[in-house]
N, C-alpha and C positions, 0 to 999 in steps of 0.2 A: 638170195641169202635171207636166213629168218631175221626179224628183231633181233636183239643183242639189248641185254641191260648194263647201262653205264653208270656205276656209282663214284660219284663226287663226295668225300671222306676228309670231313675237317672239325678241328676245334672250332667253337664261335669267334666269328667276329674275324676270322684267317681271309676273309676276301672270295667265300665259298659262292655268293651269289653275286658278285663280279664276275669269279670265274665261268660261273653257269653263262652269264649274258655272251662274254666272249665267244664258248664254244655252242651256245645255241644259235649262231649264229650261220655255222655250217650247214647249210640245207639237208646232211645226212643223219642231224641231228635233232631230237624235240624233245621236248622237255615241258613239268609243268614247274609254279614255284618249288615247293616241298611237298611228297605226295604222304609222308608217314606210315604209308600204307604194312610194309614189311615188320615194322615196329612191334602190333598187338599180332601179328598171323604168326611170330616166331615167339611172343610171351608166352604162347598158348603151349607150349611145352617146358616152360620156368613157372616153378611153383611157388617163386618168391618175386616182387619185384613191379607188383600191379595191384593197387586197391580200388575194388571197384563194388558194384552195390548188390550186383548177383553172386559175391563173392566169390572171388581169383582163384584162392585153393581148391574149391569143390570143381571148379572148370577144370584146372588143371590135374586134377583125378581123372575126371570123366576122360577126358582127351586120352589120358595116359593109358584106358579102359579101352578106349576105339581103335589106340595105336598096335595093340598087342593082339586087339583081333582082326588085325589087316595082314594078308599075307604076307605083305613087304614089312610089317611092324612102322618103325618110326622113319625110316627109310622112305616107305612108301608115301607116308604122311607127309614127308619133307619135299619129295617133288612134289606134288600135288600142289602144295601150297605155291611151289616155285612154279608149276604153272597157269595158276590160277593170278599170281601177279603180273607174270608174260602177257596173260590175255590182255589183262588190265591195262598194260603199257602198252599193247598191239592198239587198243583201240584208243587211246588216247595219241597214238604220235599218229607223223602223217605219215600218207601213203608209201613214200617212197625211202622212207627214214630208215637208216643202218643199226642207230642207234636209240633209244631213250636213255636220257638222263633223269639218275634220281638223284636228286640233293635233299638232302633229310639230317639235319643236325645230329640228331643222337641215335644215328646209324654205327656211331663208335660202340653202343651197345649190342650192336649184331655182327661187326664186321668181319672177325673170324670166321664167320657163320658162313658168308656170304660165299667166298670160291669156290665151295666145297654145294651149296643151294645152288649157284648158277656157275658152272665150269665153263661154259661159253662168255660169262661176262668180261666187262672189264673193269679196272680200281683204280681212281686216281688218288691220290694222299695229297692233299696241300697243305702245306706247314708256314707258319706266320714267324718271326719275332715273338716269342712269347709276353716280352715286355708291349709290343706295341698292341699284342692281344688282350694282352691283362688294364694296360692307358682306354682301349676300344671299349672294352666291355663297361666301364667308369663313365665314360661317355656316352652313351645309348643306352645301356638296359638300367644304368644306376643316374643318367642324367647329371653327371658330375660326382654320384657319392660312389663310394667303394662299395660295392654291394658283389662283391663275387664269390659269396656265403648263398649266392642263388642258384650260379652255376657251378659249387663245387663237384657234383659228379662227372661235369663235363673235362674240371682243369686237373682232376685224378686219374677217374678211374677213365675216362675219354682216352686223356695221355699215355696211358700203361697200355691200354687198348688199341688202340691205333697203331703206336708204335710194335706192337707184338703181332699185328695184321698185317702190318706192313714189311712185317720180317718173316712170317709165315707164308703169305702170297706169292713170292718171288715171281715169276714169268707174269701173273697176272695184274702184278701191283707196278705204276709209275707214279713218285714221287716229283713234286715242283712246291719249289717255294715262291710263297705270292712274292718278295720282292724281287727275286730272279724275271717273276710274270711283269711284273708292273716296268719292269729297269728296261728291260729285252724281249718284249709282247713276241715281235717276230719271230725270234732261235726259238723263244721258249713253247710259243704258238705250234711250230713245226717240231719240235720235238715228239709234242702231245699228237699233234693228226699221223705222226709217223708211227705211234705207240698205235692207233687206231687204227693204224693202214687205211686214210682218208686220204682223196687226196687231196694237195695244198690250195685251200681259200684265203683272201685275204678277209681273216674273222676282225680284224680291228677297223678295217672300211665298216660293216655289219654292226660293230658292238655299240655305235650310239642310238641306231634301229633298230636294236633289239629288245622288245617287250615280251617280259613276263608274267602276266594279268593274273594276281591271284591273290590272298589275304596275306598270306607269308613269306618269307624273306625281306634281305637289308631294302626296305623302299627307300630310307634314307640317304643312301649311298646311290641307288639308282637315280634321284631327283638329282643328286648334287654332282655329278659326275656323268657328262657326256661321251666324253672319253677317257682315254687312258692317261691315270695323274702321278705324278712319282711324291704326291702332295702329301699323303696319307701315311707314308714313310718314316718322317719324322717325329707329326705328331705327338707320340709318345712320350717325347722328352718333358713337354710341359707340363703334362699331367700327372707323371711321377716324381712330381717334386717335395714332396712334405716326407719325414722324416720314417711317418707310419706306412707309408706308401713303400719306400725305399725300403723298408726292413721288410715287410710282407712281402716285396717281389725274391730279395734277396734268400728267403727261406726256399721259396718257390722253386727258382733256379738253380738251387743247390738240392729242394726235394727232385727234381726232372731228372738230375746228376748228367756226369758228362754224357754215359755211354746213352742214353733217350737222346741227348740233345743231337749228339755225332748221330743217328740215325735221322733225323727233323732233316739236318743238314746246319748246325748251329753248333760252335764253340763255348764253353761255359765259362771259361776267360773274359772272351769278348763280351760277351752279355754280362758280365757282370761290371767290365769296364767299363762300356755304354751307362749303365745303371752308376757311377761314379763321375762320371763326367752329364751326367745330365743336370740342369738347373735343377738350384733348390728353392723351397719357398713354401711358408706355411698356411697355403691354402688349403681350407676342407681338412683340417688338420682334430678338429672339435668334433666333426661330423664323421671322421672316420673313425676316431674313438669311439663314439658309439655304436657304430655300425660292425665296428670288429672285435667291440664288449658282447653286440649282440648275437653274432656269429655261431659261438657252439650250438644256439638255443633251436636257428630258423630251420636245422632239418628235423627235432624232433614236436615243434608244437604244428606243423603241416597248415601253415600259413595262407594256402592257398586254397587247400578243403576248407580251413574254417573260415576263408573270407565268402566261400560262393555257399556256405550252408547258414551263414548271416544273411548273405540275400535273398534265401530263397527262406529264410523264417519272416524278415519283413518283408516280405510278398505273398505273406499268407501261404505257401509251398511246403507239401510234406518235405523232411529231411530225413534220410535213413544213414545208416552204418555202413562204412564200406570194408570192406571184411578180404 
């Protein structure tokens, strides 16, 4: 049987590279950390959505020029490209492997894409606690401050995406929630190898031997976690304690609305009575005022272009226009 590409499909911070470790575990399975690869090979037919310094929109002409003179048109273009990442995953996994696994964060911006690119694959969806996603993201990419003005495209338009892939997929999509994984590793283990028609390993003997050697994904989470913790669960509570916190999630859980959440696998009741019964307390109370005064500002000054076009002016470095 050929290769098979496996996509792992989650919001940040859902426990997506936990879950990698467990099921790379399965000797029919390889994997690297995050390959991105899929990302710029399918912008290349979006004429919005890429700034870059040979400029996005004149590519995305050309392309659209090459598409219309190919027999297949854009058809033809879109295998191609799907096996051109095949190969890529062929030669990366091992020999005897069923599978590769891609986990690639903002794969929510192709994942419609994806069943219809590889009809052979298969789609997992892992869904978090949003609250414990939104505590997660505070604690690692904001190091205690409220910084999820970094990853709003993830907690939007990710969420409307995801969920709408997940309801377009049917046969090819299996849903699991990391606290279901983490409560019940074994049902929920076997669920998953049943969904793959593998057959049953034990992946959680595997999962504190499991290395993923590469610059990307949770390493933090891999350091601090040998095995399987139900640790990580609660966490959340502490963190959404201050007043600005509480009001920001509460918007949140009512912008996701019920029917997203009933598809996640979450009640919008519960989640909001969790969020009412969690301790209060006014830490980082100062610091998320600014940071949520700062918020409308961080998607339109591109904070990110203009920090790496500072270093590359004191390094003596041309700087050009990304168009």
């Amino acid at each position: 049987m050929s290769l098979q590409p496996l996509f792992l499909l989650s919001l940040p911070r859902s426990g997506s590279t936990f879950t990698q470790r467990l099921l790379s575990a399965h000797p029919k399975i390889s994997t690297c950390p995050e390959p991105w690869l899929l990302l710029p090979l399918l912008y290349t037919l979006r004429e919005r959505g890429s700034y870059t310094e040979y400029g996005h929109y004149l590519m995305h002409a050309g392309v659209r020029d090459l598409c219309a003179a190919l027999a297949g048109g854009e058809a033809a273009y879109r295998k191609t490209l799907a096996r051109t990442a095949l190969d890529l995953y062929g030669q990366a996994a091992d020999a005897d492997a069923r599978y590769f696994l891609d986990k690639t964060p903002r794969y929510h911006l192709i994942a419609e894409e994806l069943p219809a690119l590889f009809p052979q694959g298969k789609l997992i969806f892992l869904w978090r606690n949003p609250l414990a996603m939104l505590a997660s993201i505070a604690e690692t990419f904001g190091r205690g401050r409220w910084v999820s003005y970094v990853l709003k495209i993830d907690l939007y338009q990710g969420a409307t995406a995801l969920v709408r892939a997940f309801q377009g997929a049917q046969e090819n999509a299996f849903g699991v929630r990391y606290e279901d994984l983490v409560r019940h590793p074994e049902a929920e283990l076997a669920r998953i190898l049943d969904y793959l028609e593998l057959e049953p390993v034990d992946l959680r003997a595997g999962f504190s031997a499991a290395r993923i050697d590469g610059r990307l994904g949770d390493r933090d989470g891999a350091a601090a976690y040998a095995d399987i913790s139900t640790e990580p669960l609660n966490k959340w509570r502490a963190v959404l304690g201050n007043p600005l916190r509480r009001a920001w999630c509460r918007r949140y859980l009512n912008w996701l609305g019920r029917e997203r959440l009933a598809v996640m696998g979450y009640d919008l009741d519960e989640l909001q009575a969790q969020l009412r019964a969690a301790p209060r307390s006014a830490r980082y109370l100062l610091s998320d005022l600014a940071h949520m005064s700062f918020s409308p500002f961080y998607p339109l000054i591109e904070a990110g272009i203009l920090r790496d076009k500072w270093r590359d002016f004191r390094a003596h470095r041309r700087t050009h226009a990304h168009r």
